[in-house]
VEXBATOR-300556 format. One record per residue (C-alpha): residue number from 0; residue in three letters; x, y, z. Coordinates in steps of 0.5 Angstrom, whole numbers. Each point is the difference from the previous one (the first is absolute). Layout:
N
PT num residu    c1    c2    c3
PT NUM    ala     X     Y     Z
...
END
This chain:
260
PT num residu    c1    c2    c3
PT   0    unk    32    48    -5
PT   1    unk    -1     4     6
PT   2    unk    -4    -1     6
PT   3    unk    -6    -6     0
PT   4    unk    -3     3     7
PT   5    unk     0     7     3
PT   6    unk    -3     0     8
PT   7    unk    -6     5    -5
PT   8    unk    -2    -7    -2
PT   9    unk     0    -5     6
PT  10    unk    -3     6     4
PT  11    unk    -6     1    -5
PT  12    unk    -2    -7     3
PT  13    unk    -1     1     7
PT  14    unk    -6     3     1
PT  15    unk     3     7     2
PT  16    unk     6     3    -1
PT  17    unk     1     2     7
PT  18    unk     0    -7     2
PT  19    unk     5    -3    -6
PT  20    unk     4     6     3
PT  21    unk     1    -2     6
PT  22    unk     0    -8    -2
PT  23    unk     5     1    -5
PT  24    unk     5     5     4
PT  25    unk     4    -5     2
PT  26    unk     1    -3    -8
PT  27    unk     1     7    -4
PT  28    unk     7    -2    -1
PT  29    unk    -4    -6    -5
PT  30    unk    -2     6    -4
PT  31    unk     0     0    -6
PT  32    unk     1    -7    -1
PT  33    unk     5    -1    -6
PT  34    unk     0    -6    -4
PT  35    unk     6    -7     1
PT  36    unk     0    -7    -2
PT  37    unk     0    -1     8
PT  38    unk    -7     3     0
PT  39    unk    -2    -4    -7
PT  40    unk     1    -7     4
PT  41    unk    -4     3     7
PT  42    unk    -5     1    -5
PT  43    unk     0    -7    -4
PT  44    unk     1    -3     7
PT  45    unk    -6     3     2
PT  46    unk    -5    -1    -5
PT  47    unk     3    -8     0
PT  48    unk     1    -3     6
PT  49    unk    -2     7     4
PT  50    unk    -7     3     3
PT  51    unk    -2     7     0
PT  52    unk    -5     2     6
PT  53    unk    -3     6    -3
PT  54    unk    -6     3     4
PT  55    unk     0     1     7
PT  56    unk     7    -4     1
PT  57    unk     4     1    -6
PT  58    unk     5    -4     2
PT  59    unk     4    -5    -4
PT  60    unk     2    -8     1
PT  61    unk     6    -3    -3
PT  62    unk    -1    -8    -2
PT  63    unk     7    -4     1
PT  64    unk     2    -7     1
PT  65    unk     8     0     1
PT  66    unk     3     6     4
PT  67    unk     5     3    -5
PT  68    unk    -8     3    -4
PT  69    unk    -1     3     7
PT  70    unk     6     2     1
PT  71    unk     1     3    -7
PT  72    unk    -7     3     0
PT  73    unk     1     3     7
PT  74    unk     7     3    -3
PT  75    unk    -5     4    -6
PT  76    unk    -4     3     5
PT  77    unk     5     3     5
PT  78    unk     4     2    -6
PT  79    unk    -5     4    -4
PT  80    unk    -6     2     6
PT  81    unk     5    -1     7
PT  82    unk    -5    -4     3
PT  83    unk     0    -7     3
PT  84    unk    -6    -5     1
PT  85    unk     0    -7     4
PT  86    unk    -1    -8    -3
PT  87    unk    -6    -4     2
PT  88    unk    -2    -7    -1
PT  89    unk    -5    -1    -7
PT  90    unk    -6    -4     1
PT  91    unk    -4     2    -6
PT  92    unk     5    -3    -5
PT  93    unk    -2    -7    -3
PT  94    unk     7    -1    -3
PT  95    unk     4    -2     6
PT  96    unk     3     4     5
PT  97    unk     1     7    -1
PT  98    unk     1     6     4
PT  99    unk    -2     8    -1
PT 100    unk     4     6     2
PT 101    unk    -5     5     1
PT 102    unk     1     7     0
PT 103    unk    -5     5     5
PT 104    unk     1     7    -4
PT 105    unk    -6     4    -3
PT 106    unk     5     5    -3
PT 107    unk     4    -5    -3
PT 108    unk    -6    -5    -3
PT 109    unk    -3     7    -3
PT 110    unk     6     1    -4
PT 111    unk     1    -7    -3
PT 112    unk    -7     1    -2
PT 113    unk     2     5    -3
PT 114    unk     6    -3    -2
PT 115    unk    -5    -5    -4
PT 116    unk    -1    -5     5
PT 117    unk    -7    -3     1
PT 118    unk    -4     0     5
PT 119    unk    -5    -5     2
PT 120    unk    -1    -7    -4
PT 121    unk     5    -1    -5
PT 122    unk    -4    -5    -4
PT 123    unk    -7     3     1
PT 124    unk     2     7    -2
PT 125    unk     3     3    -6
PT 126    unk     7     4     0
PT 127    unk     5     2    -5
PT 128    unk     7     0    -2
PT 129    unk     4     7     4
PT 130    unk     2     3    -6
PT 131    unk     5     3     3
PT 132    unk     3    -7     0
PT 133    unk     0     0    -7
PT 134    unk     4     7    -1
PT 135    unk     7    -3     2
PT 136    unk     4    -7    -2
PT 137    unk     2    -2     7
PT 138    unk    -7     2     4
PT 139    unk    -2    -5    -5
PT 140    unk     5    -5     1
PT 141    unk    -1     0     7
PT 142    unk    -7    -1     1
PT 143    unk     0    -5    -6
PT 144    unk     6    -4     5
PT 145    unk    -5     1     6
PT 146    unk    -6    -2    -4
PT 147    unk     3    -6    -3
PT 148    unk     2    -2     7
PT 149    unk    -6    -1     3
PT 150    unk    -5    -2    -5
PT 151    unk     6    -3    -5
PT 152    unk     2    -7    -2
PT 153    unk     5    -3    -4
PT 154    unk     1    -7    -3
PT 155    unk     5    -4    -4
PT 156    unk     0    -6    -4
PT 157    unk    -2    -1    -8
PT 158    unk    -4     6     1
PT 159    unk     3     4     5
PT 160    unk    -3     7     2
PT 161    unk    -2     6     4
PT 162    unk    -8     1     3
PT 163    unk    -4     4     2
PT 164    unk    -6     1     3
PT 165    unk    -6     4     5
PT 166    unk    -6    -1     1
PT 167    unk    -6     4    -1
PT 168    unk    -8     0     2
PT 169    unk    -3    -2    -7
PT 170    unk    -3     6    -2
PT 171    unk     5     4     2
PT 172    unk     5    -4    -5
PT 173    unk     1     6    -5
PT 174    unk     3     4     5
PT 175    unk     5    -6     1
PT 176    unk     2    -1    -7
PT 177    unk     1     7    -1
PT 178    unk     4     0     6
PT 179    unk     4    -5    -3
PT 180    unk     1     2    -6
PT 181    unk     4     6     3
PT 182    unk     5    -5     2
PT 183    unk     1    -4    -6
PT 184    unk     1     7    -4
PT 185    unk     5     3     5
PT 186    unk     4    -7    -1
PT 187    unk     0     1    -7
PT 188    unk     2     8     0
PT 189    unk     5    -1     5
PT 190    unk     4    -7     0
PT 191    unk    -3    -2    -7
PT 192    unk    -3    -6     4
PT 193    unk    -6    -3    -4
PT 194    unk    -6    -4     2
PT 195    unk    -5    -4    -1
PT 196    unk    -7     3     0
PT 197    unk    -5     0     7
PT 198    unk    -5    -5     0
PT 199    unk    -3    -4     6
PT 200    unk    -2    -7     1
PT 201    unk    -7    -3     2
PT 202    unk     3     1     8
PT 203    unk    -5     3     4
PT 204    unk    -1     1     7
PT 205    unk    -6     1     4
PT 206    unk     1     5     6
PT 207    unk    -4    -1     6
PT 208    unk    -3     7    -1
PT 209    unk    -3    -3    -6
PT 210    unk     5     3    -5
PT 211    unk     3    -3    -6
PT 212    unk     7     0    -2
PT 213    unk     4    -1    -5
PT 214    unk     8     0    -2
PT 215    unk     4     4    -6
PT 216    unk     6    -3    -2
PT 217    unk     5     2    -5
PT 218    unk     8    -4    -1
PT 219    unk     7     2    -2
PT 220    unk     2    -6    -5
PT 221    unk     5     2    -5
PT 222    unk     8    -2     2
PT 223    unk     2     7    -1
PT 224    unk    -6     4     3
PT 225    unk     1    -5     7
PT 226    unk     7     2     0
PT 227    unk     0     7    -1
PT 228    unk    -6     0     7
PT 229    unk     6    -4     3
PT 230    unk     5     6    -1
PT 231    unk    -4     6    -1
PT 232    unk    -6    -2     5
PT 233    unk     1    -6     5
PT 234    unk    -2    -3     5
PT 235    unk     2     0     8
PT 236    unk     2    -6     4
PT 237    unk    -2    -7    -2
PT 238    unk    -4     1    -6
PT 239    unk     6     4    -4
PT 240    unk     4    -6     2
PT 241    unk    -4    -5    -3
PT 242    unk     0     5    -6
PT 243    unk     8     0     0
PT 244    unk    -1    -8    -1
PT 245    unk    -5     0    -5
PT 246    unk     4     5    -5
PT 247    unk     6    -4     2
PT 248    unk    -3    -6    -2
PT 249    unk    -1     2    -7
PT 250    unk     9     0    -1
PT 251    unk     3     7     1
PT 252    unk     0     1    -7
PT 253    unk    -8    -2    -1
PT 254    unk    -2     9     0
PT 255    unk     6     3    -3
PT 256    unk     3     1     6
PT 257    unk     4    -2     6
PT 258    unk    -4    -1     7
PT 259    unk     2     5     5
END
């Protein structure tokens, strides 16, 4: 495909275009935006572990928790923008120690946006699967790898398997689930992966600001499938690891083919 973004398009979301020129000026060698799998991971990135800033800041936050996130976020970004932000300490985040790496560009937060990238509240507002990711087999592959990383699991055991889940304000479930699906086809069109269906649980959350929450959840449990999301997909660092071990276990031969 050709371009996902012109510099018409993010200059149409400044209030004059005299002022998007000015602002853009230094970022016109961006444009027009063509599509990668490094892109599609920043993408995913973003709309996992990420924060979108929209109006007046636009700005975007990386949620990481070892260096090596930070550092191969930072790599995508200069790789494809030119641009670099800093680390800071996350004191919001209820699941231990983490840090954001924060970006201060309105041009290049705009163009995300643009890229599919929400802005605001990711579990309160509705957003859909870019559908330029869908176009290519390893756009897929890569958002799907940067997806399964952050919000990903794996298991072994009698049962062993791969999950998945998000969560998602109760009256806005029907967005998620339609957001999900997209995946659990994409893993069927392109690397014959099959699924389970998406269901929740009776888990709830009950924010401070008086909203509802609920999880979606769908698993990988066929042998076959689980190893060709070995191969084909994968995940990065300790959790493609653990993966490994559960494939090994079940012997070299259990699959059809050798662990690589």
């Amino acid at each position: 495909m050709g371009s996902i973004v012109t510099l018409n398009d993010v200059l149409k979301i400044y209030k004059s275009q005299k002022a998007g020129e000015i602002a853009l000026k230094p970022y016109n060698k961006w444009f027009p935006l063509k599509p990668s799998p490094e892109l599609a991971g920043v993408v995913a990135d973003l709309i996992c572990d990420g924060h979108l800033q929209g109006n007046p800041k636009w700005r975007i936050d990386f949620t990481f928790k070892i260096n090596e996130e930070k550092l191969r976020f930072e790599r995508k970004i200069e790789k494809i923008f030119g641009v670099k932000g800093k680390a800071r300490p996350c004191y919001s985040n209820m699941w231990g120690e983490s840090y954001n790496y924060g970006v201060n560009c309105k041009p290049l937060a705009k163009t995300l946006f643009l890229c599919g990238v929400p802005s605001g509240n990711k579990v309160l507002g509705n957003f859909a699967f870019p559908k330029w990711i869908l176009e290519n087999k390893n756009y897929f592959k890569e958002f799907t790898k940067r997806f399964y990383n952050c919000e990903g699991t794996c298991w072994g055991g009698k049962s062993p398997g791969i999950g998945f889940e998000m969560w998602k304000e109760t009256g806005k479930i029907d967005n998620l689930k339609e957001f999900l699906e997209v995946i659990r086809c994409g893993l069927k069109k392109f690397f014959d992966i099959k699924t389970t269906e998406i269901f929740t649980t009776s888990s709830v959350h009950n924010r401070k600001d008086g909203y509802v929450t609920r999880p979606l959840r769908f698993y990988i449990k066929r042998k076959e499938s689980i190893f060709k999301f070995y191969r084909d997909i994968g995940f990065e660092y300790e959790k493609q690891n653990k993966l490994k071990n559960i494939i090994e276990n079940w012997g070299r031969t259990s699959v059809g083919t050798e662990v690589p």
